[in-house]
C-alpha positions in Angstrom: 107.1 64.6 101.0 109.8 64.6 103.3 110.9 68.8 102.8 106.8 69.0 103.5 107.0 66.6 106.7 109.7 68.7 107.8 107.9 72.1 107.4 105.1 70.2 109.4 107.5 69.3 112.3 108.6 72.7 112.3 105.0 73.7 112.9 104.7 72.0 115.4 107.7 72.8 117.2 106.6 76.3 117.1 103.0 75.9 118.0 104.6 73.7 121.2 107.1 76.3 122.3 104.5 79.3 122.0 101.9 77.1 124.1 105.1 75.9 126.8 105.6 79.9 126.9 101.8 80.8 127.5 101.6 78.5 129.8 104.5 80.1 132.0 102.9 83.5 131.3 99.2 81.8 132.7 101.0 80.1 135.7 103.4 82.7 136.3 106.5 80.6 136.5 109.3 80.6 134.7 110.5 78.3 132.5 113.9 77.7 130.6 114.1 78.5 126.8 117.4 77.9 125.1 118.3 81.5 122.9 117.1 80.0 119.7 113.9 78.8 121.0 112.9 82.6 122.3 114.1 83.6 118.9 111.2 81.9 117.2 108.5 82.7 119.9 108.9 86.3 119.9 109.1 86.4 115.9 106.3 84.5 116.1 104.4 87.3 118.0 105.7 89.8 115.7 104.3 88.3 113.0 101.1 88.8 114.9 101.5 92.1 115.4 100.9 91.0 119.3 102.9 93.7 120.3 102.1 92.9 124.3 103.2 89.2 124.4 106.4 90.2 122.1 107.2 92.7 124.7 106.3 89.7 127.0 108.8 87.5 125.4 111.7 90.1 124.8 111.4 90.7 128.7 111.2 87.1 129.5 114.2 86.7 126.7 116.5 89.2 128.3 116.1 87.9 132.1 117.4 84.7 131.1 119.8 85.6 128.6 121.2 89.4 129.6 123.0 91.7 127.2 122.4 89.1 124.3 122.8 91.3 121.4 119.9 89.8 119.3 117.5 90.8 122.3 118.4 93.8 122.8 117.7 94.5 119.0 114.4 92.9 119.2 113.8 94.9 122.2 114.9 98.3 120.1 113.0 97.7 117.5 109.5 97.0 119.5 110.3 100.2 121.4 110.6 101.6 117.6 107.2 100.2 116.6 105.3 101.1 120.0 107.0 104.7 119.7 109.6 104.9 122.1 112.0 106.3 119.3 114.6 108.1 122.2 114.5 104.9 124.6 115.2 102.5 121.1 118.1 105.1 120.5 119.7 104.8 124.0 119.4 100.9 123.4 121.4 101.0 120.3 123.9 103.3 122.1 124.2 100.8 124.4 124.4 97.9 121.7 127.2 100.0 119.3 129.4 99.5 122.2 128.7 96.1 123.2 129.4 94.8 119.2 130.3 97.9 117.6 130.9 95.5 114.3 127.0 94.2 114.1 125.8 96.5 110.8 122.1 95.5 112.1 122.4 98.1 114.9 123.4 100.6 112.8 121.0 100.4 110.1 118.1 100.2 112.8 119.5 103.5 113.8 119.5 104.6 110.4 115.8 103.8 110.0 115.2 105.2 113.5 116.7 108.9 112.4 114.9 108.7 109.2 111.7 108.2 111.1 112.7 111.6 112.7 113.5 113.3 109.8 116.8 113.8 111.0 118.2 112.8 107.7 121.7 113.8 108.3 122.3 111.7 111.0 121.0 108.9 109.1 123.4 108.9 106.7 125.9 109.1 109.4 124.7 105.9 110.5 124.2 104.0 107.3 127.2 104.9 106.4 128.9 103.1 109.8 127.0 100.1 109.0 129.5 100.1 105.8 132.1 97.8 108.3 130.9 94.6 105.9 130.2 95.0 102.7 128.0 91.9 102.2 124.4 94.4 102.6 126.1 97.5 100.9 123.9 97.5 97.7 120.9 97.5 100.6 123.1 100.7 102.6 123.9 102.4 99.3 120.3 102.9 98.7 118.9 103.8 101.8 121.7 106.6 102.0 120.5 108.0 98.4 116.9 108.0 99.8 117.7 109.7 102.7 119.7 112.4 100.2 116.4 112.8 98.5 114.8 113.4 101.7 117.2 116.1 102.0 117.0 117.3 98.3 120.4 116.7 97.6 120.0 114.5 94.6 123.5 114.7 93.1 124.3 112.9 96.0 121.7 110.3 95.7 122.5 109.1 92.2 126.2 109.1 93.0 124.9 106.3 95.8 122.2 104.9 93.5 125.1 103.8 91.5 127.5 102.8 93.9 124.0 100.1 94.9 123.5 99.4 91.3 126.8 98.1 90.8 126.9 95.6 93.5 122.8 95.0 92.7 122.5 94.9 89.3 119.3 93.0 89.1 118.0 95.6 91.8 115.7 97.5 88.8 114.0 100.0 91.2 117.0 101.2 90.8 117.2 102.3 87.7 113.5 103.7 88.1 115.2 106.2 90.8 118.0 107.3 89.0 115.6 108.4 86.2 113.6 110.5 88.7 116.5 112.0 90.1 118.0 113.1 87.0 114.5 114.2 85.9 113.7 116.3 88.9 117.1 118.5 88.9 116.7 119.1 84.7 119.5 116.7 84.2 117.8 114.7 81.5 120.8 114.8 79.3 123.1 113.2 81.9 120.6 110.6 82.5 120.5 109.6 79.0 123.9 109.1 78.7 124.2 106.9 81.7 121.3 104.8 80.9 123.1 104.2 77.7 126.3 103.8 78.9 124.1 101.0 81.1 122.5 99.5 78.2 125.3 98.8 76.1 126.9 97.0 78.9 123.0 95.9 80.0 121.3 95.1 76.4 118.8 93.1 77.2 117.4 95.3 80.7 113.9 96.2 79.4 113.9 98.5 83.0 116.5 100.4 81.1 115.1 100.4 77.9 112.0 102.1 79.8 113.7 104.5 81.7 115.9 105.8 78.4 112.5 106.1 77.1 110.8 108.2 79.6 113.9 110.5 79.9 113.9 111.0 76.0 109.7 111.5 76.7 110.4 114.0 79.5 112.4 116.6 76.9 109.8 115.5 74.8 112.1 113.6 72.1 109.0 111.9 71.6 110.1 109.8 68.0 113.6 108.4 70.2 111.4 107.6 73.3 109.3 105.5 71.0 112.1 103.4 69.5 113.3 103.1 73.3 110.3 101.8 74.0 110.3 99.6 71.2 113.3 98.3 72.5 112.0 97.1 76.0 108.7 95.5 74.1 111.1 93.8 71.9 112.6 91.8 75.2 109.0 92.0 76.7 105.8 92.3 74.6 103.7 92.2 77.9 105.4 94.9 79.5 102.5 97.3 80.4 103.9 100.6 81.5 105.9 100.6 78.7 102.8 100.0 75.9 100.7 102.8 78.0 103.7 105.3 77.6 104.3 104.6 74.4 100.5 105.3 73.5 101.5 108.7 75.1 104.3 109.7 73.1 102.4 108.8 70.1 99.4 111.1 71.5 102.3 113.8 72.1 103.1 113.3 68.3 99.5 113.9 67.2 99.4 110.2 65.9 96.4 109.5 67.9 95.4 107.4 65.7 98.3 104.8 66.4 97.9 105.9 70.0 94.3 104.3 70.0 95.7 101.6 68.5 98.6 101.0 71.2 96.4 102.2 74.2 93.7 99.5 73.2 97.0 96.7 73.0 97.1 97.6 76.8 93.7 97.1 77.3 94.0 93.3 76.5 96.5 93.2 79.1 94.4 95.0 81.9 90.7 95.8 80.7 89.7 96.8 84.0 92.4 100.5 83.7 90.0 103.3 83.7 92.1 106.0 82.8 93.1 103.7 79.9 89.9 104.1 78.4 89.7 107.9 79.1 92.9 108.5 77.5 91.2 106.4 74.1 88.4 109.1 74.9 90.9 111.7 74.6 92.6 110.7 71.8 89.4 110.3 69.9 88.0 113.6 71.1 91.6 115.3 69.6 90.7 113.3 66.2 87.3 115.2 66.9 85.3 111.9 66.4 83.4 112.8 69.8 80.4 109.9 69.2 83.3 107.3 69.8 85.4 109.4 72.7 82.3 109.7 74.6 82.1 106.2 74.3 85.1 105.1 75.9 84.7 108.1 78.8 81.7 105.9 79.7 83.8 103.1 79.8 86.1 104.6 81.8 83.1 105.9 84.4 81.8 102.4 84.3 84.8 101.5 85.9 85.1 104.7 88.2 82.4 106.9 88.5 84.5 109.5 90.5 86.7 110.1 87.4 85.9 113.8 87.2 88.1 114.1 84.1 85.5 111.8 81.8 82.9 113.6 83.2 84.8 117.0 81.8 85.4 115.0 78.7 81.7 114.1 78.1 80.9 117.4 78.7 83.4 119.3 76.3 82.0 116.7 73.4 78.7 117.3 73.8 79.2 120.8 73.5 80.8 120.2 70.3 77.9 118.6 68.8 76.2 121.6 69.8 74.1 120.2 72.7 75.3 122.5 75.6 72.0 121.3 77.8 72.8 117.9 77.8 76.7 119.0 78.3 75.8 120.6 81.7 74.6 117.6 83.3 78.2 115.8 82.8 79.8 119.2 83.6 77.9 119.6 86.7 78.7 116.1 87.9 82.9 116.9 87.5 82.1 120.1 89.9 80.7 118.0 92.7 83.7 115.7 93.1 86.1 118.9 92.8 84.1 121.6 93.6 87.5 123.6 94.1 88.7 123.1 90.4 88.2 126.8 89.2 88.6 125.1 85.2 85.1 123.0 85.7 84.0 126.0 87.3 84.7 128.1 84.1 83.7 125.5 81.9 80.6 124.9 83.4 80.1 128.3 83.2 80.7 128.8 79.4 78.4 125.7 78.8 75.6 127.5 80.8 75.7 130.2 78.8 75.9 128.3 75.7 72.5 126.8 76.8 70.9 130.1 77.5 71.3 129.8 81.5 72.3 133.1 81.8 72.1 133.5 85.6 73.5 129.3 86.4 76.7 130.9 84.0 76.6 134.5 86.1 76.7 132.1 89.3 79.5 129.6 87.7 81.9 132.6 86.7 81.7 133.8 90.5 82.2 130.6 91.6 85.6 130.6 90.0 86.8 133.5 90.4 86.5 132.9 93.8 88.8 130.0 93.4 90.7 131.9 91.4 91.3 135.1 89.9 94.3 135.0 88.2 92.9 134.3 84.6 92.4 137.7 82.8 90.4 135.6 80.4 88.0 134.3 82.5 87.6 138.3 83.7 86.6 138.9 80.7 84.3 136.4 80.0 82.4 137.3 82.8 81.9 140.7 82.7 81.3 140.5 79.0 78.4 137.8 79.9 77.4 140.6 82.6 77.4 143.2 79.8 75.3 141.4 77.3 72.6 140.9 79.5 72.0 144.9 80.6 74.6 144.3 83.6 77.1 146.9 82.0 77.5 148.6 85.4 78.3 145.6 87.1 80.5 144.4 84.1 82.4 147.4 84.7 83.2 147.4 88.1 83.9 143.8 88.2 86.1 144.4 85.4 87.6 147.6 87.7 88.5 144.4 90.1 90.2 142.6 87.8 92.4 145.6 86.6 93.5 146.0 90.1 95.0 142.2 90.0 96.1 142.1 86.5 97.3 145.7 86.4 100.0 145.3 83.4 97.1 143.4 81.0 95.8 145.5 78.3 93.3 143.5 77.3 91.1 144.1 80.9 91.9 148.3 79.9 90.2 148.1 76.7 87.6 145.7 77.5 86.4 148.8 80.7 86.8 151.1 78.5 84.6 150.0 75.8 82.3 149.1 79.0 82.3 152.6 80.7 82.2 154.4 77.0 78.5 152.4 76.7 77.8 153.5 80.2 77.6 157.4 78.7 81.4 158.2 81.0 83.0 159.1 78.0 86.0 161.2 79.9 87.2 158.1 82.2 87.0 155.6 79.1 89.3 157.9 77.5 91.4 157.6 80.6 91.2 154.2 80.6 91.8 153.2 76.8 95.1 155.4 76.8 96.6 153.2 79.2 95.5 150.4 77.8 97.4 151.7 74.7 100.4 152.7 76.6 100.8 148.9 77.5 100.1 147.7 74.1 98.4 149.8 71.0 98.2 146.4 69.1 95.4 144.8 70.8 93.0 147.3 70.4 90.5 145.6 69.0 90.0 144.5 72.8 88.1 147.9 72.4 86.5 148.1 68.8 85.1 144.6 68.4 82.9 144.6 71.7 80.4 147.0 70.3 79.8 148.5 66.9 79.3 151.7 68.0 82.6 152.4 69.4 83.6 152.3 65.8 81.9 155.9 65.6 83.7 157.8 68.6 86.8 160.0 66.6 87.9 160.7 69.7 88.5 157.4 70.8 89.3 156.5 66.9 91.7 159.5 66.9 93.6 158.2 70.0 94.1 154.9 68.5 95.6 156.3 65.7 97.9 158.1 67.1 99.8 155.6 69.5 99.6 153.0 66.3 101.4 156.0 64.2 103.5 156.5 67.7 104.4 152.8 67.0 105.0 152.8 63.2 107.9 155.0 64.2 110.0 153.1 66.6 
C-alpha cells in the first residue's frame, strides 16, 4: 500500500504544481519554481500535447533559470514538434557549445536532420553523440536507419551489428539485418551470420525466424521449414512463424499440410482474413473449389474489401463451369481496383465464357487501357473481335499491338491469318513472313485460327520453306 500511497502523493504534487502554475499564468504574476518542479509541469503538458502552455512553461522555465541546458532542450524539441526545424537547430548549436559532452543534444540533432532528409548529416551527428557509450546500442541503430534512408545497406548491417552486440535482447534487430541482407541479394551472407548467431544464440526463436525467411526468400523451402520448426520448438505460439511456415509448405505443393498449419494459426487469431484466403488458395490449388470458396467467404466476412477473395470466388466458379454466377464476384474485385488490368482481363474472359460478348469486348478495352503490354491479352481480344464478324477491327487492333510488341511473332501470325480471312491475301503474305523471320516454330499462331488457312499453298509453301530454312542451321 505504501509504493501506491506514494504514487498518490506524487499525484498530487503534480496536480498542485500545474494548478500553482496556472494560477500565475491567470493572475499574471510570477511565481518561483525550483528546476525540478518546472521539469515536471512542462512534461506534464507534453504529455497533453498542450503545445501552447508547454511553450508557456519552457518560456517561464528559462526566465527563471537561463542557459539551463535541460530547458533549452525542451525548448528545441517543441520548436521541433511546432516546426521550427532551423530555429531548434540554431538552439542546439548553441547547446553543443554550452555542454558539448551532453549525447541528448546530439541525438536530437540527429533526429532533426533525419526529419530533413538530410541523412548525411545525421550520421554525422549520431555519431558525435558516441562521447558515452552507455546509449550506443540506441546510436548504432539509428545510424544504420539512416544508411538505409540513404541505400547504403552494407553500411547499415555493419552498424546493426555493432547495436546487436551491446543489445542483444534488441530482436528488431535481427528482423533488420534480414531485410537488409535480403534487399541487396545477399541471402547467402545472411544465413551465415544468423547462424554464426544462433550457435552462440540457440534458443532466439527471432533468429530461428529470420534463418527461416532468408532460406524462404532463395526459396530453400524444405531448410526454412526445419528453421521454422526450430523457433516453434522454443515457442509453439509464435504466429508469424506458423503462417510462414504454411507458406513454404504451399511453395512446396504440400497444400495439404499447409491447410493444416494455416488453420493451427487460425486458433491463435481467428479473426486474420487473409488467413482464411490463403486456406482458399490452397484448396483452390488442390482444385477442391466447393471448400476454397468456402473459406474466401470467410475471409470476406471478415473484410469485404478483400478484392483477392473476390478474384478467388470468381476463378472457382468458373471452374465448375458457372461463368454467370463467376461474373458477379469478378465484377465486385473490379470496383475496389478498378485499375488492376488482371481483373480487368479476367473479367473479361469470364464474360465471354458466359456469352456476354459485348460486357467481354468492353472488359478487354478496359485493360488494355491499363495496360498494353500483355501480347496475350492482344490476342485474346482481337480473336474475341474476330469470332464475332469484327475481323476488320480484330485486325487493326491487332496492327496496334504489333506496333508495341514489334519483336512478338505470335501478334504477326495471329494478323495475318486475320487479314488472309479479310480477302488481302498480298499483305498477309507480308505479314506471315516476318512473323517467320522472328520465329518459323510458332506457326501454328497462323494455321490453328481458321481451318481454311490450312488450304492456301502459298501461305503453306512459305512455311515450308523457312521450317526447311531451319532444319539446316
Amino acid at each position: 500500500m505504501k509504493k501506491d500511497n506514494n504514487a498518490f502523493d506524487d499525484e498530487d504534487r503534480l496536480g498542485s504544481l500545474v494548478s500553482r502554475f496556472e494560477n500565475m499564468i491567470q493572475d499574471d504574476q510570477n511565481f518561483f519554481f525550483d528546476a525540478e518542479d518546472f521539469e515536471e509541469i512542462i512534461d506534464y503538458y507534453i504529455s497533453r500535447s498542450d503545445k501552447k502552455k508547454t511553450e508557456y512553461a519552457i518560456t517561464a522555465a528559462l526566465n527563471q533559470h537561463p542557459n539551463h541546458s535541460v530547458f533549452l532542450l525542451k525548448k528545441a524539441q517543441h520548436l521541433i514538434s511546432v516546426d521550427k526545424t532551423t530555429e531548434a537547430l540554431q538552439l542546439l548549436g548553441e547547446l553543443e557549445k554550452i555542454d558539448p559532452y551532453n549525447t541528448e543534444v546530439y541525438m536530437i540533432k540527429g533526429a532533426v536532420y533525419s526529419q530533413l532528409n538530410k541523412f548525411e548529416k545525421a550520421i554525422e551527428a549520431y555519431k558525435q553523440s558516441l562521447i558515452d557509450d552507455s546509449n550506443s546500442s540506441e546510436v548504432y541503430t539509428n545510424i544504420a536507419f539512416e544508411y538505409e534512408n540513404l541505400g547504403k545497406y552494407e553500411q547499415a548491417i555493419n552498424y546493426l551489428k555493432l547495436a546487436l552486440e551491446r543489445d542483444v535482447d534488441d530482436y528488431g534487430l535481427l528482423y533488420e539485418l534480414s531485410f537488409c541482407y535480403e534487399i541487396i541479394g545477399k541471402q547467402e551472407s545472411g544465413l551465415n551470420f544468423f547462424l554464426d548467431f544462433l550457435n552462440e544464440y540457440p534458443y532466439s526463436k527471432e533468429g530461428w525466424y529470420n534463418l527461416g525467411m532468408l532460406y524462404s526468400s532463395l526459396e530453400l523451402y524444405e531448410k526454412a521449414i526445419q528453421s521454422y520448426e526450430y523457433a516453434l520448438a522454443i515457442d509453439e505460439h509464435f504466429l508469424s512463424v506458423i503462417l510462414s511456415k504454411a507458406h513454404s509448405l504451399s511453395s512446396l505443393g504440400e497444400h495439404q499440410q499447409a491447410i493444416h498449419t494455416y488453420k493451427e494459426a487460425l486458433k491463435l487469431d481467428k479473426h486474420d482474413a487473409s488467413t482464411y484466403y490463403l486456406i482458399g488458395e490452397n484448396y483452390a490449388n488442390l482444385e477442391e473449389y466447393p471448400k476454397a470458396i468456402e473459406y474466401y467467404k470467410k475471409c470476406l466476412k471478415l473484410d469485404d474489401k478483400h478484392s483477392d477473395a473476390w478474384i478467388g470466388i470468381g476463378i472457382s466458379k468458373n471452374e465448375l463451369n458457372k461463368p454467370e454466377a463467376a461474373t458477379k464476384y469478378i465484377r465486385k474485385a473490379v470496383q475496389l481496383e478498378p485499375y488492376n488490368s488482371d481483373f480487368w482481363s479476367m473479367l473479361a474472359f469470364t464474360e465471354s465464357r458466359a456469352g456476354n460478348t459485348e460486357r467481354a469486348i468492353s472488359s478487354y478495352e478496359k485493360t488494355l487501357q491499363i495496360d498494353e503490354s500483355q501480347p496475350a491479352i492482344w490476342i485474346e481480344y482481337t480473336d474475341l473481335l474476330a469470332d464475332n464478324e469484327q475481323i476488320r477491327e480484330a485486325s487493326e487492333a491487332m496492327k496496334r499491338a504489333e506496333t508495341l510488341h514489334p519483336d512478338d511473332e505470335a501478334l504477326k501470325y495471329r494478323r495475318s491469318a486475320y487479314l488472309m480471312l479479310l480477302g488481302k491475301k498480298k499483305e498477309a503474305m507480308a505479314v506471315l513472313e516476318k512473323a517467320l523471320k522472328i520465329n518459323p516454330g510458332n506457326y501454328d499462331y497462323f494455321l490453328n485460327y481458321d481451318d481454311s488457312l490450312r488450304i492456301s499453298e502459298d501461305a503453306l509453301n512459305l512455311i515450308e520453306a523457312y521450317i526447311e530454312k531451319q532444319n539446316k542451321y
